[in-house]
C-alpha positions in Angstrom: 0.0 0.0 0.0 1.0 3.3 -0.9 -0.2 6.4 1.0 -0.6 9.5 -0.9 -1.4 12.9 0.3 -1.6 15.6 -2.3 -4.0 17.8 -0.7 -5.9 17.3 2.7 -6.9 14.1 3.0 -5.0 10.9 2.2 -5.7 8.7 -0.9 -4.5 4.7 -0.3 -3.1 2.8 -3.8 -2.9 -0.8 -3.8 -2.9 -3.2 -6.4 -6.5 -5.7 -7.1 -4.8 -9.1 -7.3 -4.8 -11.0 -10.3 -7.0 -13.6 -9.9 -9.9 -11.2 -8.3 -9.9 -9.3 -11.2 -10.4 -12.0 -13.4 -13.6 -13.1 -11.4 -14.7 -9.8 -11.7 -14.3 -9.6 -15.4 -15.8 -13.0 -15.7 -19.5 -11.7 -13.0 -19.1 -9.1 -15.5 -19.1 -11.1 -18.8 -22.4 -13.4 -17.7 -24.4 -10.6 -17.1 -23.8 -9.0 -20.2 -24.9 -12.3 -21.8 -28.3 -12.1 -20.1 -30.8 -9.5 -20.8 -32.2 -10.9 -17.6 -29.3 -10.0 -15.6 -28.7 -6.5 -17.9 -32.2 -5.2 -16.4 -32.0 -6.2 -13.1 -28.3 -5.2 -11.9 -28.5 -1.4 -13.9 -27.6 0.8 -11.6 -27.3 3.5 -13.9 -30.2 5.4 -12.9 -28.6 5.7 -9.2 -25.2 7.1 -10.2 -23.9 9.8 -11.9 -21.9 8.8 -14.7 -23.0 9.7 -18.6 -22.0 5.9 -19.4 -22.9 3.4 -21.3 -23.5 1.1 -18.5 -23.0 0.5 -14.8 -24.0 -2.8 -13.0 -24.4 -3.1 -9.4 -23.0 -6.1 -7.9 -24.5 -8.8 -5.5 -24.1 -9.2 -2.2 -23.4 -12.3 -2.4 -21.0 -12.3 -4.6 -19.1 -9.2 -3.1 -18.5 -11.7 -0.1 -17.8 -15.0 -2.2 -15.2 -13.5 -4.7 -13.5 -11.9 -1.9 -14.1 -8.1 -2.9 -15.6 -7.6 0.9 -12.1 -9.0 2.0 -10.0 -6.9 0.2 -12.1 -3.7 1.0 -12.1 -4.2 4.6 -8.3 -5.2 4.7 -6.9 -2.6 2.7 -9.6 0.3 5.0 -8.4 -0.8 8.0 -4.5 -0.6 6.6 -5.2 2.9 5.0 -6.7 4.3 8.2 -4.0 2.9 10.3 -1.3 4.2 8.4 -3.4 7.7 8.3 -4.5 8.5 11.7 -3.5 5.2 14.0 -6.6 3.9 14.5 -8.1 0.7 14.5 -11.5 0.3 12.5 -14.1 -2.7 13.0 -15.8 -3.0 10.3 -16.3 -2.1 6.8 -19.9 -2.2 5.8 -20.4 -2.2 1.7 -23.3 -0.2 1.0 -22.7 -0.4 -2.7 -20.5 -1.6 -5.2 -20.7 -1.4 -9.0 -18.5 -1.6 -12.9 -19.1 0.8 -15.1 -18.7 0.3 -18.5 -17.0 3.9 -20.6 -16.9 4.0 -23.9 -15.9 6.7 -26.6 -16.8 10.0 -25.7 -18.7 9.4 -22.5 -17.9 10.9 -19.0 -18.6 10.8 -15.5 -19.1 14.2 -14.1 -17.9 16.2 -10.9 -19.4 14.2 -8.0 -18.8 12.8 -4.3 -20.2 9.6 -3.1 -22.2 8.4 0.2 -20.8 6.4 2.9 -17.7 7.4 4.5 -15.2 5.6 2.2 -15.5 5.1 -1.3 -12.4 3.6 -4.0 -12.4 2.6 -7.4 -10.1 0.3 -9.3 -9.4 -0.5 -12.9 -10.2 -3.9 -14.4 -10.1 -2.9 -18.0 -8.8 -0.4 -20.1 -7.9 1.2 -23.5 -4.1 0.8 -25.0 -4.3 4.5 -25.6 -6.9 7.1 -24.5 -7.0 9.0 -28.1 -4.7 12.3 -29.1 -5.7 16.4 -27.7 -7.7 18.0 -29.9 -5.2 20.9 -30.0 -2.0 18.5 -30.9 0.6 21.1 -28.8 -1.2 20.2 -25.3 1.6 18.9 -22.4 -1.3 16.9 -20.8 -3.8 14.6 -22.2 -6.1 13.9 -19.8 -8.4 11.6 -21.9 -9.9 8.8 -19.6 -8.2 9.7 -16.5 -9.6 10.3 -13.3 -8.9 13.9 -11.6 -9.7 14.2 -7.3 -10.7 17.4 -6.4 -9.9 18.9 -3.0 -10.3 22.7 -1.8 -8.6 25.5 -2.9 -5.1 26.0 -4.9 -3.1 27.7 -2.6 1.2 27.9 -2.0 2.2 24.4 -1.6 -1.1 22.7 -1.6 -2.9 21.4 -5.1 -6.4 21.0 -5.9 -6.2 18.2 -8.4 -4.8 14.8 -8.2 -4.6 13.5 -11.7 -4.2 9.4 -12.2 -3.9 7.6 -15.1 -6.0 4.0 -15.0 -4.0 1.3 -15.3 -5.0 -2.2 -15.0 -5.2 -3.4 -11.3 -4.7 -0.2 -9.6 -6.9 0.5 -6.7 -7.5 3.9 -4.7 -9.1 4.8 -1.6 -10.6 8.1 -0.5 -12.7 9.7 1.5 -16.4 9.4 0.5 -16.7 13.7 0.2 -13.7 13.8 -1.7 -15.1 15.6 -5.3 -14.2 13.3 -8.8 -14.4 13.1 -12.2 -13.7 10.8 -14.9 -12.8 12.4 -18.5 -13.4 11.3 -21.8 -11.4 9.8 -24.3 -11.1 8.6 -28.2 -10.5 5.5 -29.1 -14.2 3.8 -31.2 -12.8 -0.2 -30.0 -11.8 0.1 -26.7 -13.3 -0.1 -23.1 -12.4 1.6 -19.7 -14.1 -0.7 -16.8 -14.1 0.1 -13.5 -15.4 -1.2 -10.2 -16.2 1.3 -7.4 -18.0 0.9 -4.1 -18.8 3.4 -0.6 -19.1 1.8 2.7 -19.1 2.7 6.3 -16.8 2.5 9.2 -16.8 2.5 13.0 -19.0 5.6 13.7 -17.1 6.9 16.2 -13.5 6.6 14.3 -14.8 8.7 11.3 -16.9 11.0 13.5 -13.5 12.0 15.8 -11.1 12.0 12.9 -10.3 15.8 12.3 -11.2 16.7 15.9 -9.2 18.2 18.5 
């Protein structure tokens, strides 16, 4: 685990192992074969992404494939390493994949809970060229935290690239958005969920 802190609060990156991101893919893959399943796990509606699709997951599976494991483990390490405390539990609310394609976005938003992450399961070989070909940055299909106020020595943006396997935590407030990018064959696909901790660790944390 690797604990970044651009801004205010602190960001946890750790990797999605191997063979949970292949199970992941794979609960992906049958529901896209079922129209069934396509209707009853859109979650679209609920979130805020312009997407082409976003499927909530089942409890039951969050606990079998051992997503509620590697939630709760990686929390608990990222709040230790961040403020010394010990959390209890990990409570998933929600967790989904969204499905980006050419030209779609997920706008500026925060999530519910008090922790929220998202991770990369899938994505393009290349995000697609700036329009204006003498930009520094391309930002096409990255994701960009937002926190507070630019001032001397303190950002407001953390920008991160999505690469296969990487996984980061934040605070559930904490502002995001996704970009769009060009490429007409390729797929970004991401799994993100919110969740609550021991009420009286989040509620003291940032109190004298």
């Amino acid at each position: 685990m690797k604990v970044i802190r651009p801004f205010g609060p602190s960001i946890a990156k750790v990797s999605i192992p191997q063979n949970l991101i292949m199970e992941l893919n794979n609960y992906l893959d049958k529901i896209l074969s079922s129209d069934e399943k396509i209707k009853l796990q859109d979650h679209g509606d609920k979130l805020a992404g312009n997407v082409s699709q976003e499927f909530k997951l089942e409890k039951d599976f969050i606990n079998s494939s051992g997503l509620q494991k590697f939630f709760t483990e990686n929390a608990k390490e990222w709040i230790k390493q961040t403020v010394n405390k010990e959390i209890n539990k990990c409570d998933v609310i929600e967790s989904w994949i969204v499905r980006q394609f050419e030209n779609e976005y997920n706008p500026l938003h925060s999530h519910s809970g008090h922790i929220s992450g998202v991770g990369y399961l899938t994505v393009p070989d290349n995000f697609g060229e700036t329009i204006q070909k003498n930009k520094n940055e391309n930002f096409n299909g990255h994701l960009q935290l937002v926190h507070g106020t630019k001032m001397f020595l303190s950002p407001v943006m953390l920008n991160i690239e999505p690469k296969v396997g990487d996984f980061y935590f934040f605070p559930n407030y904490l502002m995001h958005t996704v970009y769009p990018f060009k490429n007409k064959s390729a797929e970004r696909r991401s799994i993100s969920f919110n969740a609550l901790i021991d009420d009286e660790i989040y509620g003291s944390i940032g109190k004298s």
